[in-house]
C-alpha positions in Angstrom: 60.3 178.2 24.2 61.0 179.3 20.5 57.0 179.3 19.8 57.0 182.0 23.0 59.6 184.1 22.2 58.5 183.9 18.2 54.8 183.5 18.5 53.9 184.3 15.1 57.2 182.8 13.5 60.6 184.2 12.8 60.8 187.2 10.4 61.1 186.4 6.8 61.8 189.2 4.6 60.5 189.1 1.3 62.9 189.7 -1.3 60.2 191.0 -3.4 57.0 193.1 -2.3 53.8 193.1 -4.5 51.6 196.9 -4.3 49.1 194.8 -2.6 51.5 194.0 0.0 52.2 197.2 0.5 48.6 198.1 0.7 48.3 195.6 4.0 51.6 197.1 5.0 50.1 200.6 5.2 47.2 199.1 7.1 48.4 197.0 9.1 50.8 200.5 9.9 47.9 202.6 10.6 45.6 200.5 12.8 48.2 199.4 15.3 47.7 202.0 17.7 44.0 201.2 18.0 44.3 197.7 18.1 47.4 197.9 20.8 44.6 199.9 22.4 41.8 197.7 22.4 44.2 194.7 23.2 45.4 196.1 26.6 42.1 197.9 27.4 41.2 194.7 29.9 44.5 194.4 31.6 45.0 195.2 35.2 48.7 196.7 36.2 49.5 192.8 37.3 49.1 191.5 34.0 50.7 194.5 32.4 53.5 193.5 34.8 53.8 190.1 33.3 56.4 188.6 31.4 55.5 186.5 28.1 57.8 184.1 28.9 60.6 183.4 31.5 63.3 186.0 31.3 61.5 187.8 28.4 59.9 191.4 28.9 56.7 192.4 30.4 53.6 193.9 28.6 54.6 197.0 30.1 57.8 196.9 28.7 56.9 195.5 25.5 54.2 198.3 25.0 57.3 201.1 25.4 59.5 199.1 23.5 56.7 199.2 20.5 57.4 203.7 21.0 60.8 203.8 21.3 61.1 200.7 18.2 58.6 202.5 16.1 60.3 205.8 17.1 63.5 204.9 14.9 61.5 203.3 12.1 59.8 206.4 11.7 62.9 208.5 11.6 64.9 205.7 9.3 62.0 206.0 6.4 62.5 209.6 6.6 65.9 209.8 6.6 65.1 206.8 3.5 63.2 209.2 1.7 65.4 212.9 2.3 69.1 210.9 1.8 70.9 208.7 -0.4 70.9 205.5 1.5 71.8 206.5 5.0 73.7 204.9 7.2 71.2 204.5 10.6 72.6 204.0 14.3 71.0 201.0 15.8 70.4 201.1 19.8 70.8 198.6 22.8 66.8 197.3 22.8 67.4 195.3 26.1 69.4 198.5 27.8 66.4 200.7 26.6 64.1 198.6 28.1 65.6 198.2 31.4 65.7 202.7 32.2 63.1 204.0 34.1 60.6 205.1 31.6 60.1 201.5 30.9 58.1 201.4 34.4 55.8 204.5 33.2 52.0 203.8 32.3 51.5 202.6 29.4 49.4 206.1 27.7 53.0 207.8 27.8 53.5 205.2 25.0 50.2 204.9 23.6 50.2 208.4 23.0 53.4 208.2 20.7 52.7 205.6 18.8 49.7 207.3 18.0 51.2 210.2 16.7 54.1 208.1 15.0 51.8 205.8 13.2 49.6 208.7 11.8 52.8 210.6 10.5 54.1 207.0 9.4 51.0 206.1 7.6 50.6 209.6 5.9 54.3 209.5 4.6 53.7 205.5 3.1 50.3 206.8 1.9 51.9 209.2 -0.4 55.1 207.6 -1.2 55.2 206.8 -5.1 56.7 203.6 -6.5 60.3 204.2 -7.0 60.3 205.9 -2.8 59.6 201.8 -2.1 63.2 200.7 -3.3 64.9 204.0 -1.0 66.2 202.4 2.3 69.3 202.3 4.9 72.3 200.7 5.4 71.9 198.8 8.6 75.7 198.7 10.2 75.0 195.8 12.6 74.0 193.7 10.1 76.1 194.6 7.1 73.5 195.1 5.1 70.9 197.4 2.6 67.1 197.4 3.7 64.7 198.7 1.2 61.5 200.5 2.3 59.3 198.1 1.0 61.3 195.2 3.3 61.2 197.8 6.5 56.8 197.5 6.2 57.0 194.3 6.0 59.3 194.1 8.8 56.9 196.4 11.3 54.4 194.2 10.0 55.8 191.5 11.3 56.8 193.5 14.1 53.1 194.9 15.1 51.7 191.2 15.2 55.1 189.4 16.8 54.5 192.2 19.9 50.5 191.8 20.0 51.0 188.0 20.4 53.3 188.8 22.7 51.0 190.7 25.1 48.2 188.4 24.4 50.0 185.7 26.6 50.8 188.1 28.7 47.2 188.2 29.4 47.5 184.3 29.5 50.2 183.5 31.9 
C-alpha cells in the first residue's frame, strides 16, 4: 500500500540545495502543466474517475488538488519574497477535495495551473541568491521552510501526483 500512496517515495527535504538543483527545480516548475497535459490527454472520464488506490483520491480530484495545492505555493513564495518570514495558513486538503468543484472537468484546473506555473516560474527565474534562503513559518508543523526546500518540495510534489494519475490509468 505504502508504494501506492508514495509512488515515488516519501519526501525528503534536502537540508542543503546546490544552484543546479535549483535549475531542475525551476524546470521541473515550469513544464508541469504541459506534461499534466499530455499525461491525461488519453484518459476517458471513467479513468479520470478512478482512484489510485483504495480510499485514496481520483485523477479528477488529484488534477484539482494539483490548482488549489499549487495555488497556495504560489501565494506562500510571494508572501516569502514581500515579508519577513510569514506565518502561512495551511488548509484541510481532504475537505477541499471533497466540495463540489472537485467534480468539475479537469480544464477548470488545467487552466490555473497554467497560469500559476508561468507566474511561478517567472518569479524563481529572477529570484537572486540570497531570495533562496526567504521562506515561511509553517504553523502545523512548527517549523521554518526555506524557498529553496519549498522547490524541491513541488518537485517532489509534481512527480508524486503524476505517478499518481499514471495508475490511475492502470487500475
Amino acid at each position: 500500500m505504502d508504494i501506492l500512496k508514495f509512488p515515488v517515495g516519501k519526501l525528503k527535504l534536502p537540508h542543503t540545495v546546490e544552484q543546479d538543483h535549483l535549475y531542475g527545480f525551476l524546470d521541473s516548475i515550469r513544464t508541469f502543466p504541459d506534461v499534466l497535459s499530455s499525461l491525461i490527454s488519453t484518459f476517458s472520464d471513467e479513468e479520470l474517475d478512478t482512484p489510485y488506490r483504495p480510499e485514496g483520491w481520483t485523477a479528477r480530484q488529484v488534477i484539482h488538488h494539483l490548482a488549489d495545492s499549487h495555488c497556495h505555493a504560489l501565494m506562500r513564495f510571494k508572501w516569502s519574497l514581500t515579508e519577513d518570514q510569514p506565518t502561512i495558513k495551511p488548509y484541510l486538503e481532504a475537505q477541499n477535495a471533497l466540495l463540489v468543484d472537485y467534480s468539475l472537468p479537469v480544464q477548470s484546473a488545467l487552466d490555473i495551473l497554467k497560469g500559476i506555473h508561468e507566474k511561478w516560474a517567472t518569479i524563481m527565474q529572477n529570484m537572486k541568491s540570497e531570495d533562496w534562503i526567504k521562506g515561511y513559518y509553517h504553523p502545523e508543523t512548527g517549523r521554518f521552510f526555506r524557498l529553496d526546500q519549498v522547490a524541491a518540495m513541488y518537485d517532489w510534489h509534481c512527480r508524486h501526483h503524476l505517478e499518481h494519475i499514471r495508475l490511475c490509468k492502470k487500475m
